[in-house]
mmCIF file of the N, C-alpha and C atoms, coordinates in Angstrom:
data_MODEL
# 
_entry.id   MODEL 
# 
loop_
_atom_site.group_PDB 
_atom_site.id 
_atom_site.type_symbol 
_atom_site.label_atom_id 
_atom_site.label_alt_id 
_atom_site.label_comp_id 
_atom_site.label_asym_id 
_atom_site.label_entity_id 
_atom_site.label_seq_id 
_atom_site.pdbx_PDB_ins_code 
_atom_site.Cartn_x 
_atom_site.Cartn_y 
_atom_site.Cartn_z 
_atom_site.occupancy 
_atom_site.B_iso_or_equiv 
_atom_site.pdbx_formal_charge 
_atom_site.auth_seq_id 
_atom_site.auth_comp_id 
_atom_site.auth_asym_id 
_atom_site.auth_atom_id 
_atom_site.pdbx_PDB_model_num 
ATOM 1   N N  . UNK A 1 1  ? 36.071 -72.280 -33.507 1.00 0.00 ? 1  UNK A N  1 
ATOM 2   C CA . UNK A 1 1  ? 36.323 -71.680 -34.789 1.00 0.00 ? 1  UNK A CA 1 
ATOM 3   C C  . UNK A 1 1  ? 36.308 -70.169 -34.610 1.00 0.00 ? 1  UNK A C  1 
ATOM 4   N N  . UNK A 1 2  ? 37.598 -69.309 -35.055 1.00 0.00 ? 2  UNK A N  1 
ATOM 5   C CA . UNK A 1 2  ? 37.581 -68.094 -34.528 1.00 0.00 ? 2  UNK A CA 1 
ATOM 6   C C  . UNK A 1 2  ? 37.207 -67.511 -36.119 1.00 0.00 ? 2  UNK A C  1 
ATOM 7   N N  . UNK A 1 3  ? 37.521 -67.977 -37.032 1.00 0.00 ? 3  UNK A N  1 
ATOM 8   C CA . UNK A 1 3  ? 36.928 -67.344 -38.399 1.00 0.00 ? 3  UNK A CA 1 
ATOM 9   C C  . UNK A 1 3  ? 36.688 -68.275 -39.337 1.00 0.00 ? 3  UNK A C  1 
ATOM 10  N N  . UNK A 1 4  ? 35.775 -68.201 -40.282 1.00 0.00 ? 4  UNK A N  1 
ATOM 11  C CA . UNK A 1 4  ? 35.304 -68.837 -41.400 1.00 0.00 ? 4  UNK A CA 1 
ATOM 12  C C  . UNK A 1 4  ? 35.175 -68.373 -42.739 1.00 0.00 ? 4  UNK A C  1 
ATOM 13  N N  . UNK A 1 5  ? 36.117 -69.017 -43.931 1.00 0.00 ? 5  UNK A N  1 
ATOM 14  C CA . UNK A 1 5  ? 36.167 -68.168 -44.901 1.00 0.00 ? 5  UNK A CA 1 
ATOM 15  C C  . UNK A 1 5  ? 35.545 -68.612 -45.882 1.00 0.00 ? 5  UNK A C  1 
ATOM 16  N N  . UNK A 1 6  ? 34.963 -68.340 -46.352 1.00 0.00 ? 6  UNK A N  1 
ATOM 17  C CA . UNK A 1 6  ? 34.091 -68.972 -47.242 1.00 0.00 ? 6  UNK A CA 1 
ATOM 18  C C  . UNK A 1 6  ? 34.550 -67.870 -49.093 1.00 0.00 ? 6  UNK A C  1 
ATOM 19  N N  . UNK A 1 7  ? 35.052 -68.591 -50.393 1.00 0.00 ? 7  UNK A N  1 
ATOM 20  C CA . UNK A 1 7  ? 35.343 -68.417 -51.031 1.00 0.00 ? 7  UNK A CA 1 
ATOM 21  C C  . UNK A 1 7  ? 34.827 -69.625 -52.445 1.00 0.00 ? 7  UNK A C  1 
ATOM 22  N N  . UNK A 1 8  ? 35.028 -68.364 -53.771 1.00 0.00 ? 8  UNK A N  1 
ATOM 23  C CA . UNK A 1 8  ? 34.913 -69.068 -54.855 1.00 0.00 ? 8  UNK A CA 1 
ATOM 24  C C  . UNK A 1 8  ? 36.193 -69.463 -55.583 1.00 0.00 ? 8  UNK A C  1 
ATOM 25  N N  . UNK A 1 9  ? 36.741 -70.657 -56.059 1.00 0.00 ? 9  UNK A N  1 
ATOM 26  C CA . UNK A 1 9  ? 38.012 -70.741 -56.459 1.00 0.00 ? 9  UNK A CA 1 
ATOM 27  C C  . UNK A 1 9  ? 37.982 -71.045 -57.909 1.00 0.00 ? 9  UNK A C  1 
ATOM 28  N N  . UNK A 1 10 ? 38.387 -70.610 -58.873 1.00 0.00 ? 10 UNK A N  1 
ATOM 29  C CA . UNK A 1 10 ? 38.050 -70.813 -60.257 1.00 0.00 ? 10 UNK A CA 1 
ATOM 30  C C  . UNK A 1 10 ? 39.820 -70.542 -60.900 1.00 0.00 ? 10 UNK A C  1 
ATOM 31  N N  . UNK A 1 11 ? 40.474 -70.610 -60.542 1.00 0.00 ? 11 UNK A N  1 
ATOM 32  C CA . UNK A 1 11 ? 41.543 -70.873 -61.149 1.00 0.00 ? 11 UNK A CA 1 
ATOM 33  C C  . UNK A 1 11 ? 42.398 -72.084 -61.072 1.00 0.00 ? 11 UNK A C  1 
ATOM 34  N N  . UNK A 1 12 ? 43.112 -72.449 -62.268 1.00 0.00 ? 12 UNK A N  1 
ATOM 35  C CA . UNK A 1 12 ? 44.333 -73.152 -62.679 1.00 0.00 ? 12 UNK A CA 1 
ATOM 36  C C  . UNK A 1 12 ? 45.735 -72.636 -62.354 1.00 0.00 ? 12 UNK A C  1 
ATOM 37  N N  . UNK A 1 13 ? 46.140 -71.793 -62.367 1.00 0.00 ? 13 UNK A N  1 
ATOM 38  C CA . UNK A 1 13 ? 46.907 -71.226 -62.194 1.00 0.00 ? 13 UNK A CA 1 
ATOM 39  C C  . UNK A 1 13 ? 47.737 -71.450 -60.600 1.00 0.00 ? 13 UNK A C  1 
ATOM 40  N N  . UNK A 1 14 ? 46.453 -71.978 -59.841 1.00 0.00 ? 14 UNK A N  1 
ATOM 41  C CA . UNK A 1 14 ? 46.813 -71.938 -58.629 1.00 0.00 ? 14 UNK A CA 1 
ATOM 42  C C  . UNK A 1 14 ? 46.690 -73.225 -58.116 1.00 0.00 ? 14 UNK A C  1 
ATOM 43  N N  . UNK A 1 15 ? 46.641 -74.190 -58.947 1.00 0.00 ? 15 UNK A N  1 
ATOM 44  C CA . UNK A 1 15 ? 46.735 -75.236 -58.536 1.00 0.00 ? 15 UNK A CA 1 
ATOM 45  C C  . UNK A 1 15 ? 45.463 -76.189 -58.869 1.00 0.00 ? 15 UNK A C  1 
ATOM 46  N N  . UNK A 1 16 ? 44.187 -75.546 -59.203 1.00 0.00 ? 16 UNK A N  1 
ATOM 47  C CA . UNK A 1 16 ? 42.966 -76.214 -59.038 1.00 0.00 ? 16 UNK A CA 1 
ATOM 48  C C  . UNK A 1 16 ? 42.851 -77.327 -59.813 1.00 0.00 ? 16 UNK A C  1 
ATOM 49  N N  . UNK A 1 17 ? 42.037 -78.697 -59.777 1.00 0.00 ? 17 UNK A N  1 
ATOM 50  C CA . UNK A 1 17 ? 42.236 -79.503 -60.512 1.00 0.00 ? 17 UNK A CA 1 
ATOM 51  C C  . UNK A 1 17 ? 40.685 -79.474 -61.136 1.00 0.00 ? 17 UNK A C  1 
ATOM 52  N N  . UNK A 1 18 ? 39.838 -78.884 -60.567 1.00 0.00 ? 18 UNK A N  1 
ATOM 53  C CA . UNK A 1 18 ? 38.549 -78.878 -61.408 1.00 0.00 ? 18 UNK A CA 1 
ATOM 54  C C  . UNK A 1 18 ? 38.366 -77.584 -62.291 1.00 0.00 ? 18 UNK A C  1 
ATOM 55  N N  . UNK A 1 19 ? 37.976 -77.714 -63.399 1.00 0.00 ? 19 UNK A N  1 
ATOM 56  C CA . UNK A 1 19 ? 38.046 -76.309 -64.367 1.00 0.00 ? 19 UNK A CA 1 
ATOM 57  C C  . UNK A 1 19 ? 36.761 -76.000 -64.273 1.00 0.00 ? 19 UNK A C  1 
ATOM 58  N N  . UNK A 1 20 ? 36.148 -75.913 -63.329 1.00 0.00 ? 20 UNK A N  1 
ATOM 59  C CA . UNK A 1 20 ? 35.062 -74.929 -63.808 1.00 0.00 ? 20 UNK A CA 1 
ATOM 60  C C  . UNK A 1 20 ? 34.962 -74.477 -62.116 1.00 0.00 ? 20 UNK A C  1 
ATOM 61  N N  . UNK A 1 21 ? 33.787 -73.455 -61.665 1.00 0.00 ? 21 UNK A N  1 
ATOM 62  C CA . UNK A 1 21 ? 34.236 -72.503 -60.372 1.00 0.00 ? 21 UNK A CA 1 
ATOM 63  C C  . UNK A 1 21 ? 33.061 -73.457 -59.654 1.00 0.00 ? 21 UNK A C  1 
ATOM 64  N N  . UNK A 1 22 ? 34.065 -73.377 -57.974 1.00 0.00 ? 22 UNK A N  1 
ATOM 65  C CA . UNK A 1 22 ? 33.429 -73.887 -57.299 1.00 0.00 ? 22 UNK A CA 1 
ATOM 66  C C  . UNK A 1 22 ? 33.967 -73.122 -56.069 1.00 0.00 ? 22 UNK A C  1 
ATOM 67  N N  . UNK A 1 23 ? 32.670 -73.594 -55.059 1.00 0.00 ? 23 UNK A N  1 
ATOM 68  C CA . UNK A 1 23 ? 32.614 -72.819 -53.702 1.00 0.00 ? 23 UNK A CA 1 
ATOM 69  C C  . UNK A 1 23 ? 33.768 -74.032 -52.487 1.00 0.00 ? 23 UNK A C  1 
ATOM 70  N N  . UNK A 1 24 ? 34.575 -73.007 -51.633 1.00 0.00 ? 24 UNK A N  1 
ATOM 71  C CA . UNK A 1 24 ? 35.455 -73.634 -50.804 1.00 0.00 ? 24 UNK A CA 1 
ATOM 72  C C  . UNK A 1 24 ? 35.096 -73.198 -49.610 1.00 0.00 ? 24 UNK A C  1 
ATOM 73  N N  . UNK A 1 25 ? 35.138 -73.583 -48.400 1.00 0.00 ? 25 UNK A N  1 
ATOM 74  C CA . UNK A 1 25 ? 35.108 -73.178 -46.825 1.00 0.00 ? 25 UNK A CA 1 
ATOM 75  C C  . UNK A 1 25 ? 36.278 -73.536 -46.091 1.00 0.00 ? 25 UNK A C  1 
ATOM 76  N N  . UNK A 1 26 ? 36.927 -72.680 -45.588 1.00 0.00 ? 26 UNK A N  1 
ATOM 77  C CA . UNK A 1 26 ? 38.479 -73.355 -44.876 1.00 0.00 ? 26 UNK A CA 1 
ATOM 78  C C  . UNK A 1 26 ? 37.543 -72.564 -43.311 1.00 0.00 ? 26 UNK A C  1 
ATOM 79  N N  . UNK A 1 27 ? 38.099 -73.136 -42.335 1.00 0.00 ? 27 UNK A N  1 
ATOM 80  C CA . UNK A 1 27 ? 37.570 -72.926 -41.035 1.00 0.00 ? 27 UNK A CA 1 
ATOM 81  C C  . UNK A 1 27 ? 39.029 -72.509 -39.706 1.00 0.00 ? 27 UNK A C  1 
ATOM 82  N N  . UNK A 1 28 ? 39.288 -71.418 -39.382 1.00 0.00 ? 28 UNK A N  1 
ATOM 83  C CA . UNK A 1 28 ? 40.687 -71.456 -38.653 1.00 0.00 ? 28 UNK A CA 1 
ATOM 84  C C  . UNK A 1 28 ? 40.077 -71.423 -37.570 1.00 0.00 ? 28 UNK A C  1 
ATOM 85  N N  . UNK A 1 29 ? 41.356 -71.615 -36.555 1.00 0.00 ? 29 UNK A N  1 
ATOM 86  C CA . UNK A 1 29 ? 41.183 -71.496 -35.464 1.00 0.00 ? 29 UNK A CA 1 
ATOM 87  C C  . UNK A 1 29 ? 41.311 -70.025 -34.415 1.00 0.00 ? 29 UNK A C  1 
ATOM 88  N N  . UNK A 1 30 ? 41.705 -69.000 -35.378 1.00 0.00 ? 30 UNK A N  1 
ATOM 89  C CA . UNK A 1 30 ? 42.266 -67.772 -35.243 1.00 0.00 ? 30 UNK A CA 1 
ATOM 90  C C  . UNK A 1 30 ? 41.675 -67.205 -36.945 1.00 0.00 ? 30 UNK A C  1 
ATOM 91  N N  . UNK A 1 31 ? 42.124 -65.261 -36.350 1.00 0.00 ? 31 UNK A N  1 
ATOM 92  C CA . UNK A 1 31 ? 41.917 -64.823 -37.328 1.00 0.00 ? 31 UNK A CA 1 
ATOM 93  C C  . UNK A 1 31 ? 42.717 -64.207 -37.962 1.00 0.00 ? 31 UNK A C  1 
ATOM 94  N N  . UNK A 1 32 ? 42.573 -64.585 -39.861 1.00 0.00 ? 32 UNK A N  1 
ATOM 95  C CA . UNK A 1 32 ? 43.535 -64.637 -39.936 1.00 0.00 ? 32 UNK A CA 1 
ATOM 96  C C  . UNK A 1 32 ? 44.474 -62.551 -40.159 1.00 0.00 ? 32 UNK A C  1 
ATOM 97  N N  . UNK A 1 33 ? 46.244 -62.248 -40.638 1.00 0.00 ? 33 UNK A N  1 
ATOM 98  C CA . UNK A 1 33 ? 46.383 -61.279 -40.768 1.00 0.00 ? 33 UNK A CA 1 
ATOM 99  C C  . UNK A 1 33 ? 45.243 -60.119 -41.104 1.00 0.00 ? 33 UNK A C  1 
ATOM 100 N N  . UNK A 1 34 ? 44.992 -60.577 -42.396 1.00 0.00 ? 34 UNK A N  1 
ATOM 101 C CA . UNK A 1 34 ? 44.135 -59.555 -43.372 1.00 0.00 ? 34 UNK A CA 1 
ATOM 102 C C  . UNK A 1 34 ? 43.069 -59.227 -42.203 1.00 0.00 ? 34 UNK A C  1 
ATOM 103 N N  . UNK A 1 35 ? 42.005 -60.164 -41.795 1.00 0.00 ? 35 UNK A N  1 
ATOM 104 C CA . UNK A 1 35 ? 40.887 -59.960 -41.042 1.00 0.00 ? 35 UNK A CA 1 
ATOM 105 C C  . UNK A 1 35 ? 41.064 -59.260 -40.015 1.00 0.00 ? 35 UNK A C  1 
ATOM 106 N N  . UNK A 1 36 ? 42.257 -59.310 -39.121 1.00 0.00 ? 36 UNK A N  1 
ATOM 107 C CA . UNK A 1 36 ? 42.625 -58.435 -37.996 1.00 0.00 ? 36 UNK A CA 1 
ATOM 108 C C  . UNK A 1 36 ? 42.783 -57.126 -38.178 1.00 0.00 ? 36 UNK A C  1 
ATOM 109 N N  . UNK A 1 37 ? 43.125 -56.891 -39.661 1.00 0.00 ? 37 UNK A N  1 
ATOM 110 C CA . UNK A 1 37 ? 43.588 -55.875 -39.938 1.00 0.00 ? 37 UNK A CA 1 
ATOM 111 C C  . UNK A 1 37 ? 42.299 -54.821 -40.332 1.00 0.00 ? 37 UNK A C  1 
ATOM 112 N N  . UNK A 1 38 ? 41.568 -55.534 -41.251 1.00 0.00 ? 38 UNK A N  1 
ATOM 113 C CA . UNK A 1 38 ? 40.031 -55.062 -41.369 1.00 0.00 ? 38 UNK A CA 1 
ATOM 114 C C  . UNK A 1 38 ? 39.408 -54.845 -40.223 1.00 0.00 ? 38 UNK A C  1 
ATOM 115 N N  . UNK A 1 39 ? 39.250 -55.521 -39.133 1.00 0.00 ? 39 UNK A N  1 
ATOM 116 C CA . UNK A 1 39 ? 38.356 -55.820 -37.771 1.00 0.00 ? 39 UNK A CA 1 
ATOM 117 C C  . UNK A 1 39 ? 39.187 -54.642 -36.695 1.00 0.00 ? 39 UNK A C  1 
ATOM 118 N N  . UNK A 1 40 ? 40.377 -54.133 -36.634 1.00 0.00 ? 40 UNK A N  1 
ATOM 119 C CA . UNK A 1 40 ? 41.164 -52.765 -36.251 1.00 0.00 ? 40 UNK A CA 1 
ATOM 120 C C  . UNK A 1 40 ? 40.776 -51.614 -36.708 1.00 0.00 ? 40 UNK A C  1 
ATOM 121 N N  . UNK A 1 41 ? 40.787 -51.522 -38.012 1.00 0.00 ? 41 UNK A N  1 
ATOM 122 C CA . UNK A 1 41 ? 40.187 -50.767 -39.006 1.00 0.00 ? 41 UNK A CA 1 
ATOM 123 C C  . UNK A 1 41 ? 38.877 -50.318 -38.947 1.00 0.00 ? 41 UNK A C  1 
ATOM 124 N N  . UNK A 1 42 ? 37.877 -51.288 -38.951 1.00 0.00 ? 42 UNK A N  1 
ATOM 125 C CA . UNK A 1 42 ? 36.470 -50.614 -38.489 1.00 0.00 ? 42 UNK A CA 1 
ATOM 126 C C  . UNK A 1 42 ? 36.839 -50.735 -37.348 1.00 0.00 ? 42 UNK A C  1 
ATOM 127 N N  . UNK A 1 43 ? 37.198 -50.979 -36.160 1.00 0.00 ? 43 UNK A N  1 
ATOM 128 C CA . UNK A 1 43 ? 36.822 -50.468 -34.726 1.00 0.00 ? 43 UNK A CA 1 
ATOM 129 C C  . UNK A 1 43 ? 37.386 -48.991 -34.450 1.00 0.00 ? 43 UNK A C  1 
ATOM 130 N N  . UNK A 1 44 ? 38.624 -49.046 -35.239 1.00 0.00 ? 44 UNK A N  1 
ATOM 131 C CA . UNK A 1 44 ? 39.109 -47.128 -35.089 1.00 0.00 ? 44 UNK A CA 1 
ATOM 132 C C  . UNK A 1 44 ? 38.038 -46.558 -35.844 1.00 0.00 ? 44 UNK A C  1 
ATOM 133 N N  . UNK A 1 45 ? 37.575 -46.846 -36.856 1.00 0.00 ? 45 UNK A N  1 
ATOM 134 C CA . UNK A 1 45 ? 36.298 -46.039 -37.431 1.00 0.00 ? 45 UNK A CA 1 
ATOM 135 C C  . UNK A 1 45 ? 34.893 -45.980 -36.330 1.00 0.00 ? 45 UNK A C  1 
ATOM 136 N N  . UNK A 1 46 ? 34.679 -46.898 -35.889 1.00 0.00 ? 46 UNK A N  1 
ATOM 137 C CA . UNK A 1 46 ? 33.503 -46.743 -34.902 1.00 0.00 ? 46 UNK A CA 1 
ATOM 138 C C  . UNK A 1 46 ? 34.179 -46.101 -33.730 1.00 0.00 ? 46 UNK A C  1 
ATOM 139 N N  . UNK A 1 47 ? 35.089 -46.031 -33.222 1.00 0.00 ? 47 UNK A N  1 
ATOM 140 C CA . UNK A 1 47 ? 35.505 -45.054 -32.116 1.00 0.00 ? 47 UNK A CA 1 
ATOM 141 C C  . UNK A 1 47 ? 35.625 -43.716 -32.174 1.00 0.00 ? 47 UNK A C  1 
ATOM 142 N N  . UNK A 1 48 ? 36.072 -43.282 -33.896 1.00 0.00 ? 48 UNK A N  1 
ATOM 143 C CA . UNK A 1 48 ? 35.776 -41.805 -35.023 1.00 0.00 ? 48 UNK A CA 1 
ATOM 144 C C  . UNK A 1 48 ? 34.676 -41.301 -34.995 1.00 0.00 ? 48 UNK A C  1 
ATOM 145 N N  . UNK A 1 49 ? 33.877 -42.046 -35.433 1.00 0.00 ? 49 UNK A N  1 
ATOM 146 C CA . UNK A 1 49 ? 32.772 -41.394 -36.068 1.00 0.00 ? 49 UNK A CA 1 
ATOM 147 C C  . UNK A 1 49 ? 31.491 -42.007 -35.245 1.00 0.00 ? 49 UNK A C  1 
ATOM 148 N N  . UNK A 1 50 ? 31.340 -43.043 -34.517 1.00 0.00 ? 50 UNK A N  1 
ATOM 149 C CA . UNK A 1 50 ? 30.043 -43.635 -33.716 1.00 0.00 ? 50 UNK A CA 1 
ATOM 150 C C  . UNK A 1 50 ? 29.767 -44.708 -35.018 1.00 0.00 ? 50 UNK A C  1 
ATOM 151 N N  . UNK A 1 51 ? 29.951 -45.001 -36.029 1.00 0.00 ? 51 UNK A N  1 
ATOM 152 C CA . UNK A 1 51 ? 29.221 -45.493 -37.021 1.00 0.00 ? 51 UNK A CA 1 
ATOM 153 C C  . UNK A 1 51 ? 29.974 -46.827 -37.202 1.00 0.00 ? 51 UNK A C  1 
ATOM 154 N N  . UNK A 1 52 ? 29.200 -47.853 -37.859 1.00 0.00 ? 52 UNK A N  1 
ATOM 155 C CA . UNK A 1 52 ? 29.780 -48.625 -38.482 1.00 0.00 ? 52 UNK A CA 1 
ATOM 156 C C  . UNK A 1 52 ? 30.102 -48.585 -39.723 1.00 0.00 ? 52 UNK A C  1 
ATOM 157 N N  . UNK A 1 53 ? 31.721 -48.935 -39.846 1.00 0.00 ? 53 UNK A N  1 
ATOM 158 C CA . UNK A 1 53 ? 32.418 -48.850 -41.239 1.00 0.00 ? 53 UNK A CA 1 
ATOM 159 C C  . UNK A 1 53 ? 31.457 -49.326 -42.605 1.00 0.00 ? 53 UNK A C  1 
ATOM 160 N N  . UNK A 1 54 ? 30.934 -50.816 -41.798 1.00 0.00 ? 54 UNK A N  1 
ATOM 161 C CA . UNK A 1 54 ? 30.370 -51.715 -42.981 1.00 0.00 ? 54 UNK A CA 1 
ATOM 162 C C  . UNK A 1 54 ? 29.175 -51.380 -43.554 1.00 0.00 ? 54 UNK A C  1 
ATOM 163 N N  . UNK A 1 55 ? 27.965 -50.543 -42.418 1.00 0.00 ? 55 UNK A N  1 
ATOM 164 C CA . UNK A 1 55 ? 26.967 -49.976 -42.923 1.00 0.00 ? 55 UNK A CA 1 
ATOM 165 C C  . UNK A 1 55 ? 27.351 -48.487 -43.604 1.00 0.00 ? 55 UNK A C  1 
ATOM 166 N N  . UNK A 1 56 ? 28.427 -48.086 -43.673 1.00 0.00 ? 56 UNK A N  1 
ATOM 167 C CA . UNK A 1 56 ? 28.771 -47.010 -43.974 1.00 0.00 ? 56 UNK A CA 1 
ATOM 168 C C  . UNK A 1 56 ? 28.958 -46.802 -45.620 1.00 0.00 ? 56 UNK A C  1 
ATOM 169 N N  . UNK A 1 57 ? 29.782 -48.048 -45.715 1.00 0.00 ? 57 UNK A N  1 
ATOM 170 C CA . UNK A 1 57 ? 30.165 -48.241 -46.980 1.00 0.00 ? 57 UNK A CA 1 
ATOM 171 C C  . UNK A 1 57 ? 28.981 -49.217 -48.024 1.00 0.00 ? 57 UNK A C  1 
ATOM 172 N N  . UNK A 1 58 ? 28.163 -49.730 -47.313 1.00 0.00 ? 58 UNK A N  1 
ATOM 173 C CA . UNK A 1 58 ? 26.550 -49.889 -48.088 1.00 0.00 ? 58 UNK A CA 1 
ATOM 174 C C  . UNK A 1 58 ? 25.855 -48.948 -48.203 1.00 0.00 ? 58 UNK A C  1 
ATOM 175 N N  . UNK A 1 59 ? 25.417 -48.116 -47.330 1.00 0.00 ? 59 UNK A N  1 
ATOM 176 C CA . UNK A 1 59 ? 24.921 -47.365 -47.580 1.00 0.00 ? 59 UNK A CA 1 
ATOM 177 C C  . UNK A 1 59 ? 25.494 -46.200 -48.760 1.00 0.00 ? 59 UNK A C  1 
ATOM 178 N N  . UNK A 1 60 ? 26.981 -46.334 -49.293 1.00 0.00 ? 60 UNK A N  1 
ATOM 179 C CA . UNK A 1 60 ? 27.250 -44.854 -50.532 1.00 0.00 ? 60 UNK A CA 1 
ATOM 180 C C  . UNK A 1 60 ? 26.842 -45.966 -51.732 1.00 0.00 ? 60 UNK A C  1 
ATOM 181 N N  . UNK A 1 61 ? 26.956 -47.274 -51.745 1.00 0.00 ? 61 UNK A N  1 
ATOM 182 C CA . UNK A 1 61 ? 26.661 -47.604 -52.851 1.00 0.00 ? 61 UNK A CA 1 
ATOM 183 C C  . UNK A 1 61 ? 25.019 -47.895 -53.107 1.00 0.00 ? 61 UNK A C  1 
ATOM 184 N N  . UNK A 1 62 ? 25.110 -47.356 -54.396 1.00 0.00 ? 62 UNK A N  1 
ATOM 185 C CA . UNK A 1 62 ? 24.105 -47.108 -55.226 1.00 0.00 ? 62 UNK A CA 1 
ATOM 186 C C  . UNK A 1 62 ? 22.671 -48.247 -55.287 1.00 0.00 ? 62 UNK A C  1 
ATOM 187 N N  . UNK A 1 63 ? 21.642 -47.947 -55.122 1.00 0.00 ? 63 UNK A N  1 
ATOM 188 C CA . UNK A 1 63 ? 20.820 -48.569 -55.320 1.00 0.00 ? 63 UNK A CA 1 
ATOM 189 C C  . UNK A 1 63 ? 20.834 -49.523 -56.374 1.00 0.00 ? 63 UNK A C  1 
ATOM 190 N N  . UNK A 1 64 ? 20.339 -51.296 -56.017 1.00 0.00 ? 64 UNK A N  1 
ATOM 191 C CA . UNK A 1 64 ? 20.479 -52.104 -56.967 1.00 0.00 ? 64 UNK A CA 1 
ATOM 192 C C  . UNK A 1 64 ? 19.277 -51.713 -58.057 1.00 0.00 ? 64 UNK A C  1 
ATOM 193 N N  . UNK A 1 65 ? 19.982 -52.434 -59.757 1.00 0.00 ? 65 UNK A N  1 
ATOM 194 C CA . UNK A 1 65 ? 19.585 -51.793 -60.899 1.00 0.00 ? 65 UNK A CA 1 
ATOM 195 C C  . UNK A 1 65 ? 19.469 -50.278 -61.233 1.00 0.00 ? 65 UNK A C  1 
ATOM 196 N N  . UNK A 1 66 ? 20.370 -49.576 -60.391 1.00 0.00 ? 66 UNK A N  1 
ATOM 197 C CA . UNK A 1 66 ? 21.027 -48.120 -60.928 1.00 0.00 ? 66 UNK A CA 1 
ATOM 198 C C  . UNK A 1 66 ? 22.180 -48.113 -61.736 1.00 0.00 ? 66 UNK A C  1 
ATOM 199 N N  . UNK A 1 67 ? 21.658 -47.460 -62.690 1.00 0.00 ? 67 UNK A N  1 
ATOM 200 C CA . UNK A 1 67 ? 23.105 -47.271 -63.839 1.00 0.00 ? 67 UNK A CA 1 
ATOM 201 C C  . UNK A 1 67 ? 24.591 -47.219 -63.196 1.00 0.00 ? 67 UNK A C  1 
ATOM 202 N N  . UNK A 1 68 ? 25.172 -47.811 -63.223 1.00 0.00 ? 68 UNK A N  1 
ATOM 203 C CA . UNK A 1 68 ? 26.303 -47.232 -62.942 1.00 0.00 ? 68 UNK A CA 1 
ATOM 204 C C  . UNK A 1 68 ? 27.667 -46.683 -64.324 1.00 0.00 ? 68 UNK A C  1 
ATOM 205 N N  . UNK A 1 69 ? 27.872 -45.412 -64.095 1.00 0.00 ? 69 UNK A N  1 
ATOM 206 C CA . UNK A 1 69 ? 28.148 -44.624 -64.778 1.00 0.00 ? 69 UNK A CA 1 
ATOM 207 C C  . UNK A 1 69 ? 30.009 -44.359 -64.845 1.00 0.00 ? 69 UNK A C  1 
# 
């Protein structure tokens, strides 16, 4: 298993036959466009800056139960 996606699916629109939201796991064997594209993305950022993208972008957001304004 080269990626695992784990998602909430709550629409009709797209086909769903249960109306209320539920959790899905699809499992590939590869990864897919989008993820390659993210996983390129932070590695040119960690080759930039030394840092990781993902702790980068937790760390600007705001402490939980801070107003957000």
């Amino acid at each position: 298993m080269e990626q695992v996606y784990i998602f909430e699916n709550r629409g009709e629109e797209i086909g769903v036959t249960l109306h209320h939201p539920h959790g899905q796991i699809y499992g590939y064997p590869f990864r897919t466009p989008r993820t390659q594209k993210i996983m390129a993305q932070a590695e040119g950022f960690r080759r930039r800056h030394g840092k990781d993208l993902f702790d980068e972008i937790l760390s600007a957001e705001p402490p939980q139960g801070s107003p957000s304004f």
